[in-house]
C-alpha angles and dihedrals in degrees: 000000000000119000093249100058091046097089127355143221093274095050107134141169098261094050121136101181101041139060109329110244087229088060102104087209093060099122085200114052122054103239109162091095160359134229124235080199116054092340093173091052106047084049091051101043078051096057116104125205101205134129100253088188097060086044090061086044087055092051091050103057087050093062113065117221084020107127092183148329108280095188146327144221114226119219115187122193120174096274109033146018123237132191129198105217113207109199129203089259091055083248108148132206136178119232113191128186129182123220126229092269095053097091141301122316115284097338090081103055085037097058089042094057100033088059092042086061098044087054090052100051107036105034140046092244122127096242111156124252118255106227094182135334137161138208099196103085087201084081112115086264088071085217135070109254150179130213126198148171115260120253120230129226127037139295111270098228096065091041088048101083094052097044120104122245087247090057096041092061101040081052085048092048089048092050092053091052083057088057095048087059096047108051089038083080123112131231141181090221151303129330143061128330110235143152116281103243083051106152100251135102112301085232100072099049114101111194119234122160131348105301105357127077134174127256156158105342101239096199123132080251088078109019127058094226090127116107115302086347091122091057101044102044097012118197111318104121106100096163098081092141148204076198114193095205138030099252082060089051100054093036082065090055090053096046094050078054093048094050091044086067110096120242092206114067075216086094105051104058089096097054128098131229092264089057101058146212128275099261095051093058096043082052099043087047095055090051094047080053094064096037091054091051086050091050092039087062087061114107082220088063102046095037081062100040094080112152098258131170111192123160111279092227121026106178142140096255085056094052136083134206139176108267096211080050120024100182078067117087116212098175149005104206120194118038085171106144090004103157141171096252126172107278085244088074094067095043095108097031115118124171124233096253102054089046119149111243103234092053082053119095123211125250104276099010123077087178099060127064144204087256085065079059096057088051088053085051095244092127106155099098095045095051084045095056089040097061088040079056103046083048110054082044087053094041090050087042095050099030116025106059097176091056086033090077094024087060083041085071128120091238085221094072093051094052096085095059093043086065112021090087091045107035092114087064105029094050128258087260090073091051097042089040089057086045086055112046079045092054093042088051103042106121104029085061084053101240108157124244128359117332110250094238111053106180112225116227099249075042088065101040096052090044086055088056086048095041088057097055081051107060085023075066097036092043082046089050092046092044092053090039085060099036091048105025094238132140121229090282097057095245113159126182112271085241095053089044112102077035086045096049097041083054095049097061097037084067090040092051081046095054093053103046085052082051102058091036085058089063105103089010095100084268106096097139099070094079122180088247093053095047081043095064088029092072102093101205125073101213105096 
């Protein structure tokens, strides 16, 4: 049966006479894998309403001396869904589709491809060739889409563990000229990468080039496109850039934090103290706001602000090498949320295969690390990852001048901008945590004058107690990420989940029952109620 006529345009979950959800070749329904946390909601903000049939039509007529699609492989991230088409003639393609929580409407797929092509014009970097794609999900398609040639070779992350450490390193060292290029381009200011004739106010276009500008940057950072974020902060962030210096920048990141703060107290009778009220947040971030324009003064700051696009997420499963030569790089996929961000942002990125050893768990053991190797004196791992990661350092500190001075930083003075546009979700301890390792090290990092936010002592005192409640939380999420091979959303493999859900409750089951031993232990505080709100995932 020919692709096309497998599953229609109607097709949907509930279904009883199409295409069963559980089917992993269902184009429609996302089935690689289930949530421990909303799991109903992150399958249903995955699922995509398109006419599969009229997407392999389109591929078709884009590959000369194809007749029709005779099968595909189907590829699913977190935030689209891709198909390799194999065509009669053994032609492939690639089809991607972004779900409704990849990224604003049209702005998203324009400023991908829109970067894609930049790269490809204006640099040397293996970026694929866009063969069609569309933003106006009223195409015939009924989704936006993107179709592209098909890289060859394979993904670096299944050809890593036979290479060689000769080859490890020369693949690092050609990674690290990518990034050279990359980050040696110039820009007028902050934001998102798109077409020209892009639909948005004219006044937020900054012209760069013939044919491209820069825009609204359409990241998560700025937009609630993230699983029931719609619902819970709605659409009051307005400052969504281009921004042309670096206090408009960070006055963006302040004002994403601002419109995440609920207006209702409804939505606050969940939370924990740590967490914080509303008017806590909308006070810590004011004051984060006039620490931030004090650190942003500081010739440290601005020597490390330069204007810099570098791919969001630079990893071995988006990269693609020669398989009969693996130091050689045949492809860089998913360009989805690339932006032109302040050097500063990437000071403490480090791609995965550059990775230091001792931050690398072993197979199996996300407690161990390579480092636990080196002390069994198998060491040749370890050795291995240490010179990729001397490399990739020697290579940013040689070659990369605007991340030269950006990885030069003192990390305490980027930890107010990592939590400022989050704080609602990440609690009002992480913000008032980064205020206060800035305030206590003030001097020694050379800022001029008082810091803007001066913690009281009853202040202190309160904030330990909080603190305590916030990595008790984070040390809670990492132990169930190891025991039950999660990430921090809870998502588990289709084929773990009835094991994944009977050991989540097991430790759930655990914690409580920790929780109610600690009472008249010294430890009163830790109610069931409170380790109850504490667990951090829903399935049980």
């Amino acid at each position: 049966m020919p692709v096309g006529e497998r599953c229609g345009p109607n097709y949907s979950p509930a279904g009883e006479t199409k295409a069963s959800p559980i089917d992993p070749l269902d184009p429609y329904t996302y089935t690689s894998g289930r949530w421990l946390h909303q799991d109903k909601l992150e399958r249903e903000s995955r699922y995509i309403q398109f006419d599969f049939a009229a997407l392999c039509k389109k591929a078709v007529e884009l590959c000369p001396g194809a007749g029709r699609v005779m099968r595909y492989e189907k590829k699913e991230g977190g935030f689209n869904r891709s198909f390799v088409l194999i065509m009669d003639d053994g032609t492939r393609v690639v089809a991607r589709l972004p779900t409704c929580i990849a990224g604003p409407r049209r702005l998203t797929t324009n400023s991908e491809v829109a970067t894609m092509n930049y790269l490809r014009s204006y640099t040397t970097l293996p970026v694929p060739r866009i063969l069609d794609w569309s933003d106006d999900r009223s195409n015939p398609i009924g989704a936006e889409y993107i179709i592209m040639e098909h890289v060859a070779g394979v993904r670096l992350h299944e050809r890593w563990s036979t290479m060689t450490g000769q080859q490890h390193m020369l693949c690092v060292k050609a990674l690290s000229m990518m990034i050279k290029e990359m980050a040696a381009i110039a820009f007028p200011g902050y934001g998102s990468l798109y077409f020209s004739n892009v639909l948005i106010d004219p006044h937020l276009k900054l012209e760069f080039v013939d044919g491209f500008c820069l825009g609204p940057h359409c990241g998560a950072t700025y937009w609630n496109c993230n699983t029931d974020e719609a619902r819970i902060y709605g659409d009051r962030n307005h400052n969504r850039g281009p921004w042309l210096d670096v206090p408009s920048y960070c006055s963006g990141l302040i004002d994403a934090g601002l419109a995440r703060v609920p207006k209702s107290k409804i939505q606050t009778d969940e939370r924990l103290p740590y967490q914080g009220s509303i008017a806590e947040h909308i006070r810590l971030l004011s004051t984060s706001r006039e620490v931030i324009e004090r650190l942003i003064d500081s010739p440290l700051l601005q020597d490390a602000a330069s204007p810099t696009l570098l791919h969001a997420d630079l990893h071995k499963r988006n990269i693609y090498v020669s398989d009969d030569d693996p130091t050689f790089v045949t492809g860089l996929i998913d360009w989805q949320s690339t932006s032109v961000e302040p050097a500063f942002v990437y000071a403490n990125e480090t791609p995965d295969f550059a990775a230091h050893p001792d931050h690398i768990p072993l197979a199996g053991d996300g407690q161990e690390t390579l480092a636990g190797e080196r002390k069994l004196g198998e060491d040749k791992k370890y050795k291995d990852a240490l010179l990729c990661s001397k490399t990739f350092d020697v290579c940013m500190e040689g070659f990369v001048p605007k991340l030269r001075a950006a990885r030069a930083l003192d990390d305490t003075l980027l930890r107010p901008f990592r939590y400022c546009h989050t704080s609602w979700k990440d609690s009002v301890a992480a913000v008032r945590q980064s205020l206060i390792e800035v305030s206590q090290k003030w001097k020694e990092l050379g800022l001029p004058g008082l810091c803007p936010y001066l913690p009281t002592k009853e202040e202190l005192v309160e904030h330990k107690k909080q603190y305590e409640d916030f990595e008790t939380v984070q040390k809670l999420k990492l132990w169930l990420i190891r025991v039950l091979d999660t990430n921090s959303d809870g998502w588990v493999p289709a084929d773990a989940w009835e094991w994944s859900k009977m050991a989540h409750r097991d430790a759930f089951e655990k914690w409580m029952q920790t929780a109610r031993e600690a009472k008249g232990t010294g430890h009163d505080e830790m109610t069931e109620e409170k380790a109850r709100k504490m667990w951090p995932f829903d399935e049980r």
